[in-house]
Kinemage of the C-alpha trace (Angstrom):
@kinemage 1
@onewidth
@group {chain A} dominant
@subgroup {mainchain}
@vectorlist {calphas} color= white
{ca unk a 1} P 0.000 0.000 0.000
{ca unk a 2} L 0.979 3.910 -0.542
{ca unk a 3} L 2.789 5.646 2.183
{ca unk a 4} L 0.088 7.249 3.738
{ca unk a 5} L -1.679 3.800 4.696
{ca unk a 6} L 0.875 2.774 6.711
{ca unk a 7} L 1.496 5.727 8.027
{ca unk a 8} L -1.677 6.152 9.355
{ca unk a 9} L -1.418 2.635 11.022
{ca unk a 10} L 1.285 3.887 13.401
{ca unk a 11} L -1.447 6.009 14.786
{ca unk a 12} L -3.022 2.571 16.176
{ca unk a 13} L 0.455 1.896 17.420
{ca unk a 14} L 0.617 4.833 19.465
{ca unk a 15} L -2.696 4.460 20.721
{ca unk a 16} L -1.954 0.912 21.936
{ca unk a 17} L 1.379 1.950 23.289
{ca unk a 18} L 1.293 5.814 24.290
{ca unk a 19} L 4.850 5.746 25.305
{ca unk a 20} L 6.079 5.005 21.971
{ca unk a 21} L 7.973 7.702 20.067
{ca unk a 22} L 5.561 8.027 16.791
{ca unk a 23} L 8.894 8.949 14.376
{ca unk a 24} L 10.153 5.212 16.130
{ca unk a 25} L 7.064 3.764 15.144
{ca unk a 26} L 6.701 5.415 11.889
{ca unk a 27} L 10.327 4.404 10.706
{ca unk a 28} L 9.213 0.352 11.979
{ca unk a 29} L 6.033 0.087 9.841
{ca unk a 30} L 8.280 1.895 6.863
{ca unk a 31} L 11.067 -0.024 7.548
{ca unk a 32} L 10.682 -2.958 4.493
{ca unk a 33} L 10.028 0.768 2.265
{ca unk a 34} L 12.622 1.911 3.110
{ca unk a 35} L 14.820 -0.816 2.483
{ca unk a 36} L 13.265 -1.217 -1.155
{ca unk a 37} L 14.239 2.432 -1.710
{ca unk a 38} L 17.705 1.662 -1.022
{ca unk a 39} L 18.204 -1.543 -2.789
{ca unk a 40} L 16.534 0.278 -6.143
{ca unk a 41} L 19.224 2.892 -5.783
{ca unk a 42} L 21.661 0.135 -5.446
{ca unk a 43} L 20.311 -1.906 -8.668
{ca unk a 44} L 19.712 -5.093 -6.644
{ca unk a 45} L 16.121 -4.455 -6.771
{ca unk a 46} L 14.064 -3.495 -9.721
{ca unk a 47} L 10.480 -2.509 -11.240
{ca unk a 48} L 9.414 -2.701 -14.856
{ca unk a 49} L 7.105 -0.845 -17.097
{ca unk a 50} L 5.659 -2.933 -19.738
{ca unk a 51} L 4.568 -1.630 -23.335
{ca unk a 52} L 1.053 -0.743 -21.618
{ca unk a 53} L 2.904 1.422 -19.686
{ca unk a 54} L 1.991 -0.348 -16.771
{ca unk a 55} L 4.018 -0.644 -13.615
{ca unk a 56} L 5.526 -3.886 -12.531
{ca unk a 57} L 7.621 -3.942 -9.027
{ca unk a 58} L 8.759 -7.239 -10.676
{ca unk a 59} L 11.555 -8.019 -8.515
{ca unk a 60} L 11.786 -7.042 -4.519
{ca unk a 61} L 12.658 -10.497 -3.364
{ca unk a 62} L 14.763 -8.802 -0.349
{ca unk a 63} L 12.702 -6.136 0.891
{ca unk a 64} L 9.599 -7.839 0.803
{ca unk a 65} L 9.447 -11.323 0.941
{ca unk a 66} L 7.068 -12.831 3.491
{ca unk a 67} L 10.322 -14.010 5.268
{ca unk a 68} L 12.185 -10.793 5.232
{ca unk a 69} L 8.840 -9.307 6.369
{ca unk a 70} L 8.876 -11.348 9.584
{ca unk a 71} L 12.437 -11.379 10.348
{ca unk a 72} L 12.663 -7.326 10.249
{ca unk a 73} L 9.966 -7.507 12.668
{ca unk a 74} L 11.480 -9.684 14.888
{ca unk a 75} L 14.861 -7.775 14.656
{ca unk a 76} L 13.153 -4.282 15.561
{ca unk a 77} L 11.204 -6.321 18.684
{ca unk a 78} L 14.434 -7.903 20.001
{ca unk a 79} L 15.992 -4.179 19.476
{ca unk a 80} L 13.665 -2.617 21.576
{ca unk a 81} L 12.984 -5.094 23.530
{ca unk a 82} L 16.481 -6.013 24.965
{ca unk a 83} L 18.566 -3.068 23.579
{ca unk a 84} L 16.169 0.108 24.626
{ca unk a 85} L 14.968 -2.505 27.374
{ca unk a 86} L 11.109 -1.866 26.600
{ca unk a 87} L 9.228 -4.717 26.498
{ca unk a 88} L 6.052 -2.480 26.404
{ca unk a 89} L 6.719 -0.700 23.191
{ca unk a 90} L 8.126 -3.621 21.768
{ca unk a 91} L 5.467 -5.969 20.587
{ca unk a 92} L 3.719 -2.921 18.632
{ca unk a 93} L 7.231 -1.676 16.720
{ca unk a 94} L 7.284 -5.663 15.670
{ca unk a 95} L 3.957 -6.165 14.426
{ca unk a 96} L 3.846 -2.699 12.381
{ca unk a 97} L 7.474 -3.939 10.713
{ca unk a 98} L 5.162 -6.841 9.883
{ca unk a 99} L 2.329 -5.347 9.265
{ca unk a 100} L 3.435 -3.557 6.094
{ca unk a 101} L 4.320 -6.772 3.821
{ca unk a 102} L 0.631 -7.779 4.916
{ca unk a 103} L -0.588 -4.955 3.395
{ca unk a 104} L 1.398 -4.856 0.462
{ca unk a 105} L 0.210 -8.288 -0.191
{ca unk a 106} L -3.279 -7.104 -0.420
{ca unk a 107} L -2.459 -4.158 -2.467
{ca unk a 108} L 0.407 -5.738 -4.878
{ca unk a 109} L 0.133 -8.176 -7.685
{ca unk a 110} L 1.619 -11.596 -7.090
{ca unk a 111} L 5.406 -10.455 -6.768
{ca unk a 112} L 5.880 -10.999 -2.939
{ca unk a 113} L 7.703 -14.315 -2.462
{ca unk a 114} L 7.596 -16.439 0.704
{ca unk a 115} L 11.659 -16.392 0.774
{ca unk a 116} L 13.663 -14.322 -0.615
{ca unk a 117} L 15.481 -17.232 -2.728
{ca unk a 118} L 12.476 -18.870 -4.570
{ca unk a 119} L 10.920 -17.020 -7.565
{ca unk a 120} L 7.651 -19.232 -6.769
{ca unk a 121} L 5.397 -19.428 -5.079
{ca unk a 122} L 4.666 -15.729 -4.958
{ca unk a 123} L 1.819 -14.359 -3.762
{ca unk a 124} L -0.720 -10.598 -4.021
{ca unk a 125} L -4.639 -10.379 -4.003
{ca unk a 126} L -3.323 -7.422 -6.712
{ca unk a 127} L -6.200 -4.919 -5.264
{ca unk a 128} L -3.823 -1.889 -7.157
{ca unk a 129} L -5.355 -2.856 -10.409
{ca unk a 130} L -8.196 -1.386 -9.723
{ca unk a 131} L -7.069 2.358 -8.957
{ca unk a 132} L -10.377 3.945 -7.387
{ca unk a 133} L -11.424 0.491 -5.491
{ca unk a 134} L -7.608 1.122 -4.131
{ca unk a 135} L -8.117 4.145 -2.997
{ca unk a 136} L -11.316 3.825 -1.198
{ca unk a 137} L -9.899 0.689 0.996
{ca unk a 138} L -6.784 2.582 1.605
{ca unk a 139} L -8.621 6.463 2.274
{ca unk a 140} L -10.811 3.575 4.924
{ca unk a 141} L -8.027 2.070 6.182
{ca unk a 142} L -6.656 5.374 7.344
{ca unk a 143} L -9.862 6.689 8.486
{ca unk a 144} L -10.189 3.545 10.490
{ca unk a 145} L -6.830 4.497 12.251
{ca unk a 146} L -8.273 7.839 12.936
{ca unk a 147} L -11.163 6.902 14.949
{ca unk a 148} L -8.853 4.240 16.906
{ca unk a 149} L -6.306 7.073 17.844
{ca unk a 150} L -9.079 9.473 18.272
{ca unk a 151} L -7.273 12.160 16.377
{ca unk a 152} L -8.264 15.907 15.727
{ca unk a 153} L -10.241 16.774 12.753
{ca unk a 154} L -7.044 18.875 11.259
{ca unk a 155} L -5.071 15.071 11.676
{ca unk a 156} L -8.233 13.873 9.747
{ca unk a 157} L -8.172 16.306 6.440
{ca unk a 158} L -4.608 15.140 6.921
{ca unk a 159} L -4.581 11.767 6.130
{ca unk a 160} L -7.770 12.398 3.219
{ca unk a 161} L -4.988 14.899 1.467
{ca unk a 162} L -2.425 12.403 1.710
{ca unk a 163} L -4.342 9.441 -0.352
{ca unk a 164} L -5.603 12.252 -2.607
{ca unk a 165} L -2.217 12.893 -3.416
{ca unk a 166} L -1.764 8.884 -3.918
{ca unk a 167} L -4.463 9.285 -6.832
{ca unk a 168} L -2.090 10.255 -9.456
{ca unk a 169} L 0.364 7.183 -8.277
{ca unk a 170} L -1.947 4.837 -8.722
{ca unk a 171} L -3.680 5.555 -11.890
{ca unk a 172} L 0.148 5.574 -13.426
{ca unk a 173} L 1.107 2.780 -11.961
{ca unk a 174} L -2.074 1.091 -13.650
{ca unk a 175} L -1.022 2.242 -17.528
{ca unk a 176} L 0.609 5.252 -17.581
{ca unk a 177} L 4.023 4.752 -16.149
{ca unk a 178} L 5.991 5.039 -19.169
{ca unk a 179} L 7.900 7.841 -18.433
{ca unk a 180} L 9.376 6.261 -15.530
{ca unk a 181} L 10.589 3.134 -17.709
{ca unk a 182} L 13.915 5.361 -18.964
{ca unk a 183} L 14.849 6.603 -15.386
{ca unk a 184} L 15.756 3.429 -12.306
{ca unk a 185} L 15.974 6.312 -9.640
{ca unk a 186} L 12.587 8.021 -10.699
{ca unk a 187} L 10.241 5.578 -8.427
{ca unk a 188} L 12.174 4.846 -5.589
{ca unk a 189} L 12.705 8.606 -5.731
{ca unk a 190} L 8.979 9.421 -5.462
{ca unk a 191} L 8.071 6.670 -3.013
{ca unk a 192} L 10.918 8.194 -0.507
{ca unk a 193} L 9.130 11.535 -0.696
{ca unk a 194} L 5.437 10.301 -0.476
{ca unk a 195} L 6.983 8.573 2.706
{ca unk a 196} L 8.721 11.938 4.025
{ca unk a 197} L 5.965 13.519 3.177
{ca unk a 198} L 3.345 11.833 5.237
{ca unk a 199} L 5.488 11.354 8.243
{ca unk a 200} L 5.691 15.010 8.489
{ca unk a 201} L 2.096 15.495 8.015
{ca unk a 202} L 1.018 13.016 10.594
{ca unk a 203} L 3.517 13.501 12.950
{ca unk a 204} L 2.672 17.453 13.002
{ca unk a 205} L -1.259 16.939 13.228
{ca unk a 206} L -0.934 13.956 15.513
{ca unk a 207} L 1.362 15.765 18.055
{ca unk a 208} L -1.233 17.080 20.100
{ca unk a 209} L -2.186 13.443 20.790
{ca unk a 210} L -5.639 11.993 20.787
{ca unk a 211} L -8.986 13.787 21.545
{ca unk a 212} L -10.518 13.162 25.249
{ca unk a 213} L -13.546 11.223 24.857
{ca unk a 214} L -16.697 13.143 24.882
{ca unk a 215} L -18.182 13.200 28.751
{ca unk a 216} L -21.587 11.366 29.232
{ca unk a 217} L -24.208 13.798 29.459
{ca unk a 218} L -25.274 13.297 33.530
{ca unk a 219} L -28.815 11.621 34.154
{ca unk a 220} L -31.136 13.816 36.290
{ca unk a 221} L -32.101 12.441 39.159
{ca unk a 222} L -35.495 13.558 40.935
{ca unk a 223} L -33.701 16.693 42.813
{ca unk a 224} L -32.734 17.993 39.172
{ca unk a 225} L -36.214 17.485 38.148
{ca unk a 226} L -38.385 19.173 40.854
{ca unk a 227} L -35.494 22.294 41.688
């Protein structure tokens, strides 16, 4: 899923552990991103744009694999857990490191591999070919996380102006991504700013913290009624 999807999941995270520095927990659930972003600029990774001019991650077998998924989460828990010596943060950095190859494999076409080492099986319910029914789970998804961190309504037009600005992304990834084909650096290049771009925004409407629940209106009693 886009960058502001995920993003918006740390905002569970925090909610569930209020401790939790949200840059720390926005850097776990971007962590297998990240690493993509790195290995593109590197040339071990690739993506492909076929004659369509359709996009085609093709080949992340590193970043995110099912296995690599897992074992990033499990190296940010034990970091955190027995390095910063919190065992109360650390469960919720793991399972957002996790948490992002799960989404990608709802979002992505079959290119996610169990290991990093076998081509096949490889597995993606694909829901990015269909641009607008993408966008709608993924605007959900982060409205979703709203109403679990109980954020303000400025953190709310947030996140909706975030997967706005996905739109364009995803209707070139689905047939008009030629002009990325000449240029390796273009997409990793755009995915790192999407991803700058909505950690700031979240992490500047989300500092305030979440909303105090609205107080119960009080019941009158038979006093209240008859003063």
């Amino acid at each position: 899923m886009y960058a502001a999807a995920h993003t918006a999941l740390t905002l569970v995270g925090k909610r569930k552990a209020p401790a939790a520095p949200l840059l720390g927990l926005m850097l776990a659930a971007q962590a297998s991103e990240l690493l993509w972003v790195g290995l593109n600029y590197l040339g071990v990774e690739h993506s492909t744009v076929d004659q369509a001019g359709t996009l085609h991650l093709e080949h992340l077998p590193y970043s995110h694999s099912v296995l690599s998924g897992l074992a990033l989460g499990a190296l940010l828990w034990a970091a955190v857990r027995f390095g910063w010596r919190r065992a109360d943060i650390a469960a919720v950095v793991g399972l957002l490191a996790v948490s992002h190859i799960v989404l990608d494999v709802i979002q992505q076409e079959p290119d996610i591999r169990l290991v990093p080492w076998l081509a096949h099986p490889a597995i993606g319910l694909n829901l990015g070919a269909n641009p607008y029914l993408d966008f709608t789970v993924e605007t959900a998804l982060s409205l979703a996380c709203w109403v679990c961190y109980r954020g303000s309504m400025k953190l709310l037009i947030g996140l909706l102006a975030l997967n706005v600005l996905n739109l364009p992304l995803m209707i070139a990834g689905h047939g008009a991504a030629a002009p990325m084909a000449g240029n390796p650096a273009a997409l990793p290049t755009v995915i790192l700013v999407s991803i700058l771009l909505a950690w700031t925004v979240t992490w500047l409407l989300a500092r305030s913290g979440p909303q105090p629940a609205a107080e119960p209106e009080p019941i009158a009693g038979p006093e209240s009624a008859t003063s």
